[in-house]
C-alpha positions in Angstrom: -18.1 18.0 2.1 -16.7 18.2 5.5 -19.4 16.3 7.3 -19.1 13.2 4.4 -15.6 13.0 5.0 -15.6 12.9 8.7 -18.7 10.4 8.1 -16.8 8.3 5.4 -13.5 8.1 7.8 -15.6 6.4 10.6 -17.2 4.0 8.5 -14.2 3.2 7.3 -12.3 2.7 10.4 -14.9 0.4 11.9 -15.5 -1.8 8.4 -11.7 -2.6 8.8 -11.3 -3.4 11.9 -14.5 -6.2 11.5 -12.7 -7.8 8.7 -10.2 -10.8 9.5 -7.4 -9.6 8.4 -3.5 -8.9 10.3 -0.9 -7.5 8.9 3.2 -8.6 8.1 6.8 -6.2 8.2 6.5 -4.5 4.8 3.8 -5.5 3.2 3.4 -6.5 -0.2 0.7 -5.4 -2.8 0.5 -5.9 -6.7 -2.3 -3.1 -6.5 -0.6 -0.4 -5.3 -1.2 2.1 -8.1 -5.2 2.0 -7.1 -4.5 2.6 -3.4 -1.9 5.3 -3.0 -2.1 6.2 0.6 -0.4 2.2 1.1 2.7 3.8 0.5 2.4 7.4 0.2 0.7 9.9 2.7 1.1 12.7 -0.3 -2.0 11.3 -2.0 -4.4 12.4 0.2 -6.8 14.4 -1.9 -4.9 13.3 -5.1 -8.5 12.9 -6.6 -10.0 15.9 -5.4 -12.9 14.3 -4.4 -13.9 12.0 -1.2 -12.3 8.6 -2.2 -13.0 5.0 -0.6 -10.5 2.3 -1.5 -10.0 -0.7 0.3 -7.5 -4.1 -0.5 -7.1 -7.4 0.7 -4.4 -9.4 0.0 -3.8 -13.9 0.5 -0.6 -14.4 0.1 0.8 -18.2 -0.8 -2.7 -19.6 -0.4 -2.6 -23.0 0.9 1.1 -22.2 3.2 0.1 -22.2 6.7 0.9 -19.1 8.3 1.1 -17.0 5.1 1.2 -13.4 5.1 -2.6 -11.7 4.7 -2.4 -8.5 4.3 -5.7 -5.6 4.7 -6.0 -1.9 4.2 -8.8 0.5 4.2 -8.2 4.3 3.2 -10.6 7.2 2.6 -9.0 11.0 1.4 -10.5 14.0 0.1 -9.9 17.8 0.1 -10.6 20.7 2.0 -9.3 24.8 1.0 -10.6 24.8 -2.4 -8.0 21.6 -3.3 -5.3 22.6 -1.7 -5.1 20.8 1.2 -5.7 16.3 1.3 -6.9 14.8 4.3 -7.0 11.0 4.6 -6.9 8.0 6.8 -5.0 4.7 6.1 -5.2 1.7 8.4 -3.4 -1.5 7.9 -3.6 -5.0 9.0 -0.9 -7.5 8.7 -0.3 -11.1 10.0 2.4 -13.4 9.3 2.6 -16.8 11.3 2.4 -15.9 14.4 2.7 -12.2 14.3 0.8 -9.6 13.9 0.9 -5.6 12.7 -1.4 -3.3 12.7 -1.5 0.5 11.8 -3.2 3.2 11.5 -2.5 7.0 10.2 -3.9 10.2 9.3 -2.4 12.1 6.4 -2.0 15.9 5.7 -1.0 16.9 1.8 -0.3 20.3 0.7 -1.1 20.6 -2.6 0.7 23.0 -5.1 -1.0 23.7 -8.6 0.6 25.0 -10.9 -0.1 27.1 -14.1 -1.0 24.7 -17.0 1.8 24.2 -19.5 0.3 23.5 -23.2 -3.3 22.8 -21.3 -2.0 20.3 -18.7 -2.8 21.0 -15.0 0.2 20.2 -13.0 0.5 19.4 -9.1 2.7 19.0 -6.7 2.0 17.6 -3.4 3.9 17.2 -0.1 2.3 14.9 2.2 3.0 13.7 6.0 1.5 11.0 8.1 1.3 10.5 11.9 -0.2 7.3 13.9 0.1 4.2 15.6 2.3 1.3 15.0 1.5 -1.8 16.9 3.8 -5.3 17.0 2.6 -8.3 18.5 3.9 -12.0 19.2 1.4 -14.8 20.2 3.6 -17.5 21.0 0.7 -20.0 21.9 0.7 -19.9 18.1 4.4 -20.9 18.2 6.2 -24.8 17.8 9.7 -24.1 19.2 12.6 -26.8 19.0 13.0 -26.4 22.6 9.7 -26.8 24.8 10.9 -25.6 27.9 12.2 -22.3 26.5 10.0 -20.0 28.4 10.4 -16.9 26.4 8.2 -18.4 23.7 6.3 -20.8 25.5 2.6 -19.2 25.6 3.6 -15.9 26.1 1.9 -12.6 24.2 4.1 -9.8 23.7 2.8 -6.5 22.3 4.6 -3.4 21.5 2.8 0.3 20.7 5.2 3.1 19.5 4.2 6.1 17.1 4.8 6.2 13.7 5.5 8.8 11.0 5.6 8.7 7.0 6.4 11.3 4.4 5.9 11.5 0.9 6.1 13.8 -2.3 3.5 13.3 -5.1 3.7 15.1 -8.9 0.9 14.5 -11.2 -0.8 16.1 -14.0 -3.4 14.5 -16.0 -1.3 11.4 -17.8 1.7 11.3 -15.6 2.5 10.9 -11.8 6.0 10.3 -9.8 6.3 10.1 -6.3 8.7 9.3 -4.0 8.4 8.0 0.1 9.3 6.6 2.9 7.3 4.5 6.0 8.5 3.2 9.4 9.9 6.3 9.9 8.8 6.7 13.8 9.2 3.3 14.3 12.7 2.8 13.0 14.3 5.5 15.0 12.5 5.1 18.4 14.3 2.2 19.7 12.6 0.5 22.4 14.8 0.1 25.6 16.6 -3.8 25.0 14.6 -6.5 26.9 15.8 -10.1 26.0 12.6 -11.1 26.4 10.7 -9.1 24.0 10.9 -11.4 20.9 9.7 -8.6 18.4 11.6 -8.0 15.6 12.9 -4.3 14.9 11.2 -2.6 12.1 13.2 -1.3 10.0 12.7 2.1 7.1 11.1 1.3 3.9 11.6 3.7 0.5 9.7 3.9 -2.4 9.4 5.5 -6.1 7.2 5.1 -8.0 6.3 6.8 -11.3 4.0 6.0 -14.4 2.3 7.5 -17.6 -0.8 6.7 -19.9 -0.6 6.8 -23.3 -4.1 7.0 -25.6 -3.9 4.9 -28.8 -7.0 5.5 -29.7 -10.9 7.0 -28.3 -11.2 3.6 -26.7 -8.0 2.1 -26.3 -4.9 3.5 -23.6 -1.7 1.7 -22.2 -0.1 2.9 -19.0 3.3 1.6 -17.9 4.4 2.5 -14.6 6.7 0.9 -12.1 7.6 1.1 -8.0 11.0 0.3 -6.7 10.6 -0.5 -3.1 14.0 -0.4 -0.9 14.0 -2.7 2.3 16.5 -1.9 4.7 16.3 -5.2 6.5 16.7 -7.5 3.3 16.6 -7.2 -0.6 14.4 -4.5 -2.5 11.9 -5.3 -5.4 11.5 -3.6 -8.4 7.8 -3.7 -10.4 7.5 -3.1 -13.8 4.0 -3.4 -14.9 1.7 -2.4 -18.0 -2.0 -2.4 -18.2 -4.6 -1.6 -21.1 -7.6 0.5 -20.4 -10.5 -0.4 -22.8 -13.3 2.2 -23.4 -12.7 3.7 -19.9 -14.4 0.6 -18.5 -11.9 -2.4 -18.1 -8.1 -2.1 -16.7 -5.9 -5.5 -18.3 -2.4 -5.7 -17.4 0.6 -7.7 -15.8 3.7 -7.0 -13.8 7.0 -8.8 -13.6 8.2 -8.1 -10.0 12.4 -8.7 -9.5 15.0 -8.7 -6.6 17.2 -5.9 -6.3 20.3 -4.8 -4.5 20.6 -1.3 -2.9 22.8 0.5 -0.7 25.7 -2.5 -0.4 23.7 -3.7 2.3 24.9 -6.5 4.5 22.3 -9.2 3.5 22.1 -12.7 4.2 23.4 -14.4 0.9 21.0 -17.5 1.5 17.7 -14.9 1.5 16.0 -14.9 -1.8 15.4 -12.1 -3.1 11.7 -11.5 -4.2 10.5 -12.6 -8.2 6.3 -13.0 -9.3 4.7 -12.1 -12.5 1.4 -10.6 -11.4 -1.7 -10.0 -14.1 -4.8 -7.9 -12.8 -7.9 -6.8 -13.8 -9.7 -3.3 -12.8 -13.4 -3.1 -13.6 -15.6 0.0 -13.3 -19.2 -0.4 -12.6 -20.4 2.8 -13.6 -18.7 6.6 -13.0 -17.5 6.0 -9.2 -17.0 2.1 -8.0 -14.3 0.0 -9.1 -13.2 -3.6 -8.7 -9.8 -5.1 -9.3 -8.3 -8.5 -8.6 -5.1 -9.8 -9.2 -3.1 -13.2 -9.3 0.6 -13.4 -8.0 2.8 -16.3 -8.7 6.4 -17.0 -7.5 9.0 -17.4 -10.0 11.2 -18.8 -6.9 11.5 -21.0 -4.3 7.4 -21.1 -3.6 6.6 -21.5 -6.8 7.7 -25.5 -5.8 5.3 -25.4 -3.3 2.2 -24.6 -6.0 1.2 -21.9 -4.0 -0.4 -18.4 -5.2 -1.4 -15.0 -4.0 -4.6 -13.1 -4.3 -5.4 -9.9 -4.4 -9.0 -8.1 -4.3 -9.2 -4.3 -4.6 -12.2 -1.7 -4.1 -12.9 1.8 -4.9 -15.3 4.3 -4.5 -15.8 8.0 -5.3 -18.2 10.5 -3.5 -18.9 12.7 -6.8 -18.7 16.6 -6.1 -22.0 18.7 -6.5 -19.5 21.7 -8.5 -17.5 19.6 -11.1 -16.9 16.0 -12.7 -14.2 13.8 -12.1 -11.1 15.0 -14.7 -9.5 11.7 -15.4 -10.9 9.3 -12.8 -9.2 6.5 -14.2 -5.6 7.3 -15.7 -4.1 6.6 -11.9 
């Protein structure tokens, strides 16, 4: 078990870093629920097996320099389940700047007694890595062509990064709560005028859901994840899919602006609004396939512009036991 997960994590790490992709200030994904370590380090192990998953999001396809967002994770367990191991890296790029991360995650997992049959756990996670900002400015068109701050200048900046995150489940129902940016957000680099990078800023989420059967064949799960973003308006996702004979995940999520915490945000900046519907399909006991298709309810919806997500998972199967639920979260 050891030896696959050391195996899987280096695998991993260099398929991501082959693929095209960059990464943007607070990412968006409609997938979330299907790659947990995205947003919160207490899922490492949450399956209690070695777990693949990997996402790749275009965002307003067709807009040039348009967020594109990649991640690539891989968890599993160690101490007879009671500790999660993981490793999350993401890639971001927006215009002409570019974020990249990358994380290993510690959970400590607390199981509790059943309570009429259900297991119950709680788990406390913690992440530690890199955080890297860059600014190509030969990608750059400014106003003023003799502003030599911009003018075909690179600027990168490196600076640890931390995340923490709590994680309740049993077998229908999961809430978590977390926060990211952590390191990066309270380190403040010394002030150069010349450094052009945006400060990162703290990012908190919740998120919580719960499946319901209706039948052998037929379940619904609602769940939802409120994002707060300290440096503009928070989003709120409300979303609902139908699994079908343990084979096929249907669903759609209305995604809204919120206000949090009074804070002092430009009144012009819209806050976010999509409706999102997805699709999760399981080829056989342990790989999955989702897609899903944003559109804009705001100002790019004008513009005729869409987002598209594509999702994969994978699960190692254990030689002592089956997969519980493999598919309710």
């Amino acid at each position: 078990m050891k030896l696959k997960f050391v195996s899987s994590v280096i695998i991993g790490g260099i398929f991501l870093w082959s693929l095209p992709v960059r990464a943007q200030q607070a990412p968006q994904i409609s997938q979330y629920m299907f790659h947990g370590l995205f947003i919160n380090p207490a899922y490492a192990g949450y399956r209690e097996q070695l777990n693949l998953t990997g996402i790749y999001r275009n965002q307003w396809t067709g807009v040039e320099g348009a967020p594109r967002t990649g991640s690539l994770a891989v968890d599993g367990t160690i101490n007879d389940d009671k500790v999660g191991l993981g490793l999350n890296i993401i890639a971001d790029k927006l215009g002409a700047m570019t974020n990249l991360g990358a994380y290993a995650n510690f959970a400590y997992r607390i199981k509790f007694d059943s309570y009429e049959g259900v297991p119950r756990t709680l788990a406390i996670g913690i992440a530690g890595g890199i955080a890297q900002q860059s600014l190509d400015g030969t990608k750059l068109n400014p106003d003023e062509t003799n502003d030599l701050r911009l003018l075909n200048q690179r600027k990168t900046l490196t600076m640890p990064d931390a995340r923490v995150g709590v994680l309740y489940n049993t077998d229908r129902f999961y809430a978590g709560i977390s926060a990211d940016n952590i390191g990066v957000h309270f380190i403040k680099p010394k002030k150069d005028p010349t450094r052009l990078l945006p400060e990162t800023k703290m990012n908190l989420y919740l998120l919580a859901g719960y499946l319901f059967p209706l039948s052998e064949a037929v379940a619904v799960r609602p769940s939802m994840m409120l994002k707060n973003d300290m440096a503009g308006p928070g989003s709120l996702d409300l979303t609902t899919y139908v699994l079908i004979q343990q084979m096929v995940w249907l669903g759609a999520t209305y995604r809204t602006g919120v206000t949090m915490f009074n804070k002092n945000v430009d009144p012009r900046l819209e806050k976010p609004s999509a409706i999102v519907f997805g699709a999760q399909f399981f080829l056989g006991e342990q790989f999955r396939l989702g897609y899903s298709y944003d559109r804009s309810l705001k100002t790019t919806a004008t513009l005729g512009t869409s987002s598209h997500e594509i999702s994969i998972g994978f699960i190692f199967p254990r030689k002592d036991e089956q997969t519980l639920t493999p598919r309710f979260f």
